[in-house]
C-alpha positions as CSV (number, residue, x, y, z in Angstrom):
1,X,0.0,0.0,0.0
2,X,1.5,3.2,-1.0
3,X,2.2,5.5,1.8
4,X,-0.2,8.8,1.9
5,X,0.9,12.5,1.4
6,X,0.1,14.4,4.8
7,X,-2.9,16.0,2.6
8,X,-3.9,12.5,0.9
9,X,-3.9,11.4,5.1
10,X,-5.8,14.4,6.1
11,X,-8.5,13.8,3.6
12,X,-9.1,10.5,3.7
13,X,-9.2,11.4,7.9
14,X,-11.9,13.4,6.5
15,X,-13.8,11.0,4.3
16,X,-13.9,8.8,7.4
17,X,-15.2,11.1,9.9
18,X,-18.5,12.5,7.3
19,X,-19.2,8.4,6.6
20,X,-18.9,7.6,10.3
21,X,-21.0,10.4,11.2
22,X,-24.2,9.4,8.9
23,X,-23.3,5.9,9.8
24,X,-23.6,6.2,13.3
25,X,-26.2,9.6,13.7
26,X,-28.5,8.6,10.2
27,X,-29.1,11.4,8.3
28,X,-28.0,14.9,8.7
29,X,-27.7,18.0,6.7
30,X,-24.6,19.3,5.2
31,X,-25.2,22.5,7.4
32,X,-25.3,19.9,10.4
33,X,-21.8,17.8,9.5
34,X,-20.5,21.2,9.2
35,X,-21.1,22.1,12.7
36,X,-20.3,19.1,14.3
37,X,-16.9,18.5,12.1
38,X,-15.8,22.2,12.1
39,X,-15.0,22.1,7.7
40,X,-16.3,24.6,6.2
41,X,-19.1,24.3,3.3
42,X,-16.9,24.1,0.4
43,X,-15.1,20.9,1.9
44,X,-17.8,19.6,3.4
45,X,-19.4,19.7,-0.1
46,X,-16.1,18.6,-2.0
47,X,-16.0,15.6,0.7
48,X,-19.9,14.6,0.5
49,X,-19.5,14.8,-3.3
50,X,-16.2,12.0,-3.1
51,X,-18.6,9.8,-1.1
52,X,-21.1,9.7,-3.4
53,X,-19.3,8.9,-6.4
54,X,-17.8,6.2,-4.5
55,X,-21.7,5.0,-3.4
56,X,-21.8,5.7,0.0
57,X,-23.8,8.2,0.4
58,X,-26.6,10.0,-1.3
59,X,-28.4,13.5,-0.9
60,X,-31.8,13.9,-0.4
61,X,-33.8,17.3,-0.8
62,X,-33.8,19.4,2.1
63,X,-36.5,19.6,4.6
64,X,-39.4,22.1,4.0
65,X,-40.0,22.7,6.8
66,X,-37.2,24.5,7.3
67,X,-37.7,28.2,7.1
68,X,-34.6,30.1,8.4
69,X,-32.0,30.6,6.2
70,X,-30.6,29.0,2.9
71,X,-31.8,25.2,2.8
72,X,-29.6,22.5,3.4
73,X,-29.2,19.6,1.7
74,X,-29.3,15.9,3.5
75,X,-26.8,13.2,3.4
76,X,-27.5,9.9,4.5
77,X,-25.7,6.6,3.7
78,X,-26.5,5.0,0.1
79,X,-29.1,2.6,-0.1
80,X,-27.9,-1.2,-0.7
81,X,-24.6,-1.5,0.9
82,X,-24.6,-4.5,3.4
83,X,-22.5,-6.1,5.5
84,X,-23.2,-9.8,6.1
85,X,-23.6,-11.0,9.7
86,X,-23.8,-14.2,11.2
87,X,-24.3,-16.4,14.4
88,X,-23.4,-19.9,14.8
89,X,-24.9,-21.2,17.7
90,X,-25.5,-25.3,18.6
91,X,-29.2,-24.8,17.5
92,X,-29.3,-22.1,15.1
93,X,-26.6,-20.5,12.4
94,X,-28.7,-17.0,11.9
95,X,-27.4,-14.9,8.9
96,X,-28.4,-11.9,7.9
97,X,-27.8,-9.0,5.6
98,X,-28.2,-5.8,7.3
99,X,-27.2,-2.3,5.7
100,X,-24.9,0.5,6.4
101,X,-27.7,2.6,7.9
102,X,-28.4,-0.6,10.3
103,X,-31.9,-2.0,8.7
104,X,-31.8,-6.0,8.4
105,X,-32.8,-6.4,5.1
106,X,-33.0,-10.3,5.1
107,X,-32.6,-12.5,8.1
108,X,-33.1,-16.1,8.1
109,X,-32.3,-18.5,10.7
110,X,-31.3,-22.3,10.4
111,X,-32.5,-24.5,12.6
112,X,-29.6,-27.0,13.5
113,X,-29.9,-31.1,14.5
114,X,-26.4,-31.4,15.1
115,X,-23.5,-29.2,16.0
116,X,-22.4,-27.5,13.2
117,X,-18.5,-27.6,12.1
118,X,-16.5,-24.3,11.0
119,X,-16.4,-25.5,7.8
120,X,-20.2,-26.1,7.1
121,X,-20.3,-23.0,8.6
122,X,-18.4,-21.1,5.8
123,X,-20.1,-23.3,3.3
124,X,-23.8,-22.6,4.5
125,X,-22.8,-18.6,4.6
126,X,-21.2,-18.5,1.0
127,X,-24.5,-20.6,-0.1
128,X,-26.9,-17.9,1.5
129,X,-25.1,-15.2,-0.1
130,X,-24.9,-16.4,-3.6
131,X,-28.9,-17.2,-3.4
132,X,-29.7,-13.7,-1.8
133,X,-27.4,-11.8,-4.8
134,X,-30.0,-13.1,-7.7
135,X,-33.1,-12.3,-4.9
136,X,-33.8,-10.1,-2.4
137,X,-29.9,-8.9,-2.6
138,X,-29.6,-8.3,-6.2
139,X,-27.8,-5.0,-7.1
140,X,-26.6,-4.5,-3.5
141,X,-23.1,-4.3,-2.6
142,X,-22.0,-6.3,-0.3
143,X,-18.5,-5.5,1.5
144,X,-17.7,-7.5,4.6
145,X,-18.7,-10.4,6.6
146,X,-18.8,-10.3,10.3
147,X,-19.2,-13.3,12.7
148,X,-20.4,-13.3,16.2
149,X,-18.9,-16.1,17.8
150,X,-19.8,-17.9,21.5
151,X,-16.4,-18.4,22.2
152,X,-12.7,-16.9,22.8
153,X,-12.0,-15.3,19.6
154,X,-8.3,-14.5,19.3
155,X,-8.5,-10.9,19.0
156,X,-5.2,-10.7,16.2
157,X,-6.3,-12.6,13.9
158,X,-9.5,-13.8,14.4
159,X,-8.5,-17.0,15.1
160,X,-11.3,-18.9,17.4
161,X,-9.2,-20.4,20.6
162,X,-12.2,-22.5,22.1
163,X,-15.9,-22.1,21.3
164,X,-16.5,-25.0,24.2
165,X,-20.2,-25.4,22.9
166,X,-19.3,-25.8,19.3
167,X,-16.6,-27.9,20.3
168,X,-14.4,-25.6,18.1
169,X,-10.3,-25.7,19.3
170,X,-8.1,-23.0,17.3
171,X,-10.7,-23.3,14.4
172,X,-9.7,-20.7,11.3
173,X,-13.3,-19.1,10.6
174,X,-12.3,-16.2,9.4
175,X,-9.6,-17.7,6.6
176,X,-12.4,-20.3,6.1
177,X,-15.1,-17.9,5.3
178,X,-13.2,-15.1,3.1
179,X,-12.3,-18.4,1.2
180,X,-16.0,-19.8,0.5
181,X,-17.6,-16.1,0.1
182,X,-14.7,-13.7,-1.3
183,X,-15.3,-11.2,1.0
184,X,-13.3,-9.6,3.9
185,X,-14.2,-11.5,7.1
186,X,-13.9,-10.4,11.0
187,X,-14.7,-13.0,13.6
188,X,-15.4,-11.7,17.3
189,X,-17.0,-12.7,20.1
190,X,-20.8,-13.0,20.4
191,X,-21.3,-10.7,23.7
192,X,-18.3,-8.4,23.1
193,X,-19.9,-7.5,20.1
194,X,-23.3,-7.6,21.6
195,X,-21.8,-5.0,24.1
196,X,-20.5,-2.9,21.4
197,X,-24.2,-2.8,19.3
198,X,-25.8,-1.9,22.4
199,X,-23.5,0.9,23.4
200,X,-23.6,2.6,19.8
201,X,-26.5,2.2,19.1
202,X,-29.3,0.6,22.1
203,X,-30.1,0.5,25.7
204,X,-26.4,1.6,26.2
205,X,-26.0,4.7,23.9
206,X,-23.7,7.4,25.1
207,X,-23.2,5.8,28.5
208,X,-19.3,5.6,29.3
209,X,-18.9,2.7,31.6
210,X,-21.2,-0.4,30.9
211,X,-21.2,-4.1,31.6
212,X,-22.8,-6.6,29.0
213,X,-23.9,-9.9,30.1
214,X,-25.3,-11.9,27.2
215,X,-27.2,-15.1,27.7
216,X,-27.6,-17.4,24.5
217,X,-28.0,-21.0,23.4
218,X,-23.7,-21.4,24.3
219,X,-24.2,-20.0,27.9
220,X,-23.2,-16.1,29.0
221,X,-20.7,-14.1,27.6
222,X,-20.0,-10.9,28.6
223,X,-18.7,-7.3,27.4
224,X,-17.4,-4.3,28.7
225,X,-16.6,-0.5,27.6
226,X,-14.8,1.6,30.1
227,X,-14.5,5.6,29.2
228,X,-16.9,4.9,25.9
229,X,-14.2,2.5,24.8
230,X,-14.8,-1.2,24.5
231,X,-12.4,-3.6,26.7
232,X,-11.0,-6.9,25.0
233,X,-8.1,-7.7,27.2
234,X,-4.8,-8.4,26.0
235,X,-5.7,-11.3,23.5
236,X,-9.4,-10.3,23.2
237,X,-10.8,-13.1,25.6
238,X,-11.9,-10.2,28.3
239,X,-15.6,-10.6,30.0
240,X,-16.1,-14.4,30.0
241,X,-18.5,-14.1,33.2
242,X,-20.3,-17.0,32.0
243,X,-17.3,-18.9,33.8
244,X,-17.0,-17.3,36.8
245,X,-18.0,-19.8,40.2
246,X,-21.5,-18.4,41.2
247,X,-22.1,-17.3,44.8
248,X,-25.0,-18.9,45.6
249,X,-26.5,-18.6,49.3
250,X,-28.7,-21.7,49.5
251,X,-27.3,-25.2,49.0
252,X,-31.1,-26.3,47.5
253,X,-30.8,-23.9,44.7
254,X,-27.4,-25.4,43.3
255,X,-28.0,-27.9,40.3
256,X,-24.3,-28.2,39.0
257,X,-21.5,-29.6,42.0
258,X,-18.9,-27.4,40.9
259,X,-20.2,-25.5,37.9
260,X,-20.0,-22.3,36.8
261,X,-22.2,-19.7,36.2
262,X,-23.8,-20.4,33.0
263,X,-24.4,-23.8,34.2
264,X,-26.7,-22.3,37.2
265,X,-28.4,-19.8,35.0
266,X,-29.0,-22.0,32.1
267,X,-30.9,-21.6,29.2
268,X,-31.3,-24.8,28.8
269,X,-33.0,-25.2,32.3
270,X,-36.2,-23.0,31.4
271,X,-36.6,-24.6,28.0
272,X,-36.5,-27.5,30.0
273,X,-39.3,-25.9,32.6
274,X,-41.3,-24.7,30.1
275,X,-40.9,-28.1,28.1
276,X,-39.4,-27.0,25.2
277,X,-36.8,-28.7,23.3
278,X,-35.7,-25.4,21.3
279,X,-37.0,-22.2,20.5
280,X,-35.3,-18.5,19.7
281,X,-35.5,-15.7,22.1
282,X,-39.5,-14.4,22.1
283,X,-41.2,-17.8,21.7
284,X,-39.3,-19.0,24.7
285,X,-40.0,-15.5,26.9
286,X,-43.8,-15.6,25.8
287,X,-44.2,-19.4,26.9
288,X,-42.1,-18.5,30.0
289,X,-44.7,-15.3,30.6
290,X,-47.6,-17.5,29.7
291,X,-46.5,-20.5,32.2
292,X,-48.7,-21.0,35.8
293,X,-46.8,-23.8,36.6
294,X,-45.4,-23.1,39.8
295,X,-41.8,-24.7,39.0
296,X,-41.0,-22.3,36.0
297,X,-41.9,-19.5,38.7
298,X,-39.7,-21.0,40.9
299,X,-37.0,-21.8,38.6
300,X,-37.2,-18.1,37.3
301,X,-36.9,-17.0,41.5
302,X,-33.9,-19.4,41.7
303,X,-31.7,-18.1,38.5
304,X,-32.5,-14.5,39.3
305,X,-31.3,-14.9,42.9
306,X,-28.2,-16.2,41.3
307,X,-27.9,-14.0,38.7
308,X,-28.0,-10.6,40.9
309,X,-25.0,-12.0,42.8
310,X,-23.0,-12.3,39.6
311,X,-23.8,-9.0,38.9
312,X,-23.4,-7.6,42.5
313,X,-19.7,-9.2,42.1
314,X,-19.4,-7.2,38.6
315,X,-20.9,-3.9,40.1
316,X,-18.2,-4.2,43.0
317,X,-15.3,-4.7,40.8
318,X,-16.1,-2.5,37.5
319,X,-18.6,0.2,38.9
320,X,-20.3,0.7,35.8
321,X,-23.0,3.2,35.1
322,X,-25.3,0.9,33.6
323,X,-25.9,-2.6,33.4
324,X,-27.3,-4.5,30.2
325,X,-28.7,-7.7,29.7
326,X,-29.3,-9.6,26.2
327,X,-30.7,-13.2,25.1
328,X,-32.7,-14.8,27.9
329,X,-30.8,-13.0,30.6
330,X,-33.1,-10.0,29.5
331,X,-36.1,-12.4,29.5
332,X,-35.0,-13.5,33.3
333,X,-34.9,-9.5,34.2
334,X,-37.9,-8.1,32.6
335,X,-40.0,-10.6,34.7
336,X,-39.2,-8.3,37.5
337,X,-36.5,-5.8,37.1
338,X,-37.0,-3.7,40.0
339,X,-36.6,-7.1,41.9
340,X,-33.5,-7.7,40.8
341,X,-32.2,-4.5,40.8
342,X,-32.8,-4.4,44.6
343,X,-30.8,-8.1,44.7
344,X,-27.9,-6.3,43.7
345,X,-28.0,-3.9,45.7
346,X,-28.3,-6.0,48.6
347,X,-25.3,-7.8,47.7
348,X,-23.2,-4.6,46.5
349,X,-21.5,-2.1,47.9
350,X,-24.0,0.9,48.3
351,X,-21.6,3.6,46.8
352,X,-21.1,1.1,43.4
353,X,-24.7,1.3,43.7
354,X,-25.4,4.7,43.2
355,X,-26.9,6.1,40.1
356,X,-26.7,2.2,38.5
357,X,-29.3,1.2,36.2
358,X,-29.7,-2.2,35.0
359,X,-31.7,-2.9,31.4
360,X,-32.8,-5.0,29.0
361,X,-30.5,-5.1,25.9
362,X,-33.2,-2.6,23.4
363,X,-32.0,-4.1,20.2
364,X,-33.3,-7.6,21.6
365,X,-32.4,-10.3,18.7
366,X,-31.0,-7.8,16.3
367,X,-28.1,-6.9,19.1
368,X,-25.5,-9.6,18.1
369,X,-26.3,-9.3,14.4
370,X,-25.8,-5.4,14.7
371,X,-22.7,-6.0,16.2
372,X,-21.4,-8.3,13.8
373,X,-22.1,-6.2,11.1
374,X,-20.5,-3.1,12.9
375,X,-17.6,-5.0,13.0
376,X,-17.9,-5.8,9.6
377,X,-18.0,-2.2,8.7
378,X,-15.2,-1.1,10.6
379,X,-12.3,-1.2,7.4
380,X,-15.1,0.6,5.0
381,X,-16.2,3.1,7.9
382,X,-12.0,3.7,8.8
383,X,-10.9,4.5,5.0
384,X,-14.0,4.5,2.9
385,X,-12.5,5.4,-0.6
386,X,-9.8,2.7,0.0
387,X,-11.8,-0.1,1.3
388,X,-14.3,0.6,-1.9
């Protein structure tokens, strides 16, 4: 790659910041990106117009409503280009195509019989792909593929270390899916991206210092962002609370000698309740809110109790401002979030305590998708005329 001239660097700096902007804020006028990036109209213009010939972004006719001074008009990311996103669980491989100003424009999940392998994993993605270009993807562009993963994802190269569900050791999912598709790949974990979707764009926006806790099919993962900046640790494995030994006060509510948390607060367990074999994320909260039986209330009493002590251990150690939980852990809190709320704080410290708010994850099943596609994004988003 040929090395930029300070000018070349400061525009391309440039490029990035307008794309990144519409990316992350959706629309705004030219006026607007010329507040907020301190260019003045000319560039901004000259910038805007660069973007567009590349097929980023388009402009749209100002609004009429506006009646104080000359109208502006305003930008929003082009139309049809997508990102790729997908999550291999041991039920389900989901996939999805969502765009650059975050819609899902196809989403289809697979229901699985059998664990699935990395490499049918890269074949069943390239397959999807192909048959979504000649349908509901024909004449989009599609630039990147991004993997959520439940598992430690090898933050260098993308390399998955263990994915203990998948029974995936040092698997190569990244090489193998920019092999099968063509495309540029990023592999990451599940709930670390899950953390990241949430905080950009859901029930974490603009809050600074968050804990993620995600609950899925594989267990509970977890993600963090201290000072508005996501923490991977130093090989990307950081926030695997899922494997942490629960605290838990009564020897009757313990189902696993010796297990960790994710096998106390267990998916599994309230499909099993509910007597379920498998189901995504609402049908098994709506059968869960539509149960009498006095064991599923008690099992949801028992996993709560446990839960708020993994998070009053959290609290005490990261003091975060807010809390968020995703996947069924959000289903476990919505059926009374003020009770668990005061469970942590009967188990925290009371100053880690003050101001905390703990909430559902907003983007519900889209969150791990969004974040995988976010990822996906991130080369395009970081040098836009170079990555197109």
């Amino acid at each position: 790659m040929t090395d930029l001239s300070p000018a070349e660097g400061v525009r391309q700096r440039n490029l990035a910041r307008l794309l990144r902007l519409v990316h992350l804020e959706g629309p705004l006028s030219r006026a607007n990106l010329t507040g907020v990036t301190g260019l003045n109209r000319s560039t901004i213009a000259d910038l805007v117009a660069e973007l567009a010939r590349e097929g980023l972004v388009v402009e749209r006719a100002p609004d009429p409503s506006r009646r104080v001074g000359r109208p502006s008009p305003v930008v929003a990311v082009a139309p049809g280009v997508v990102a790729v996103a997908v999550n291999p669980e041991v039920d389900a491989l989901t996939i999805a195509a969502v765009g650059l100003d975050r819609e899902i424009v196809r989403r289809e999940r697979i229901d699985l019989e059998h664990l699935i392998t990395p490499e049918q994993t890269a074949e069943l993605v390239a397959e999807r792909i192909a048959q979504w270009r000649s349908g509901p993807l024909a004449g989009a562009r599609v630039v990147s593929v991004g993997l959520a993963v439940p598992g430690l994802v090898r933050a260098a190269d993308g390399l998955v270390r263990d994915a203990p569900h998948l029974h995936w050791i040092d698997a190569p999912v990244r090489d193998l899916v920019e092999s099968a598709t063509g495309l540029p790949t990023v592999v990451g974990n599940d709930a670390s991206l899950g953390a990241l979707a949430e905080h950009l764009y859901g029930a974490a926006r603009g809050i600074d210092h968050v804990v993620y806790l995600n609950g899925g099919a594989s267990g509970i993962g977890g993600g963090l962002i201290v000072h508005g900046m996501p923490v991977a640790g130093a090989g990307g494995y950081a926030g695997e609370f899922g494997q942490n030994r629960p605290g838990i006060a009564a020897e009757g509510d313990r189902r696993a000698d010796g297990g960790v948390l994710e096998d106390e607060v267990s998916r599994a367990r309230l499909l099993d309740a509910v007597g379920l074999g498998a189901a995504d994320e609402p049908t098994l909260a709506a059968a869960l809110t539509a149960s009498d039986d006095p064991a599923v209330a008690a099992e949801l009493t028992r996993q709560r109790g446990i839960l708020s002590t993994a998070l009053a251990n959290a609290v005490n150690v990261l003091n975060p401002s807010v809390v968020v939980l995703g996947g069924f852990l959000a289903t476990l809190a919505a059926h009374d979030l003020d009770g668990l709320t005061a469970a942590v704080g009967a188990q925290a410290m009371p100053a880690n305590m003050e101001g905390l708010d703990i909430r559902v994850a907003s983007l519900a099943e889209d969150r791990l998708l969004i974040g995988a596609a976010e990822a996906a994004f991130e080369r395009l988003l970081s040098d836009p005329v170079g990555a197109a």
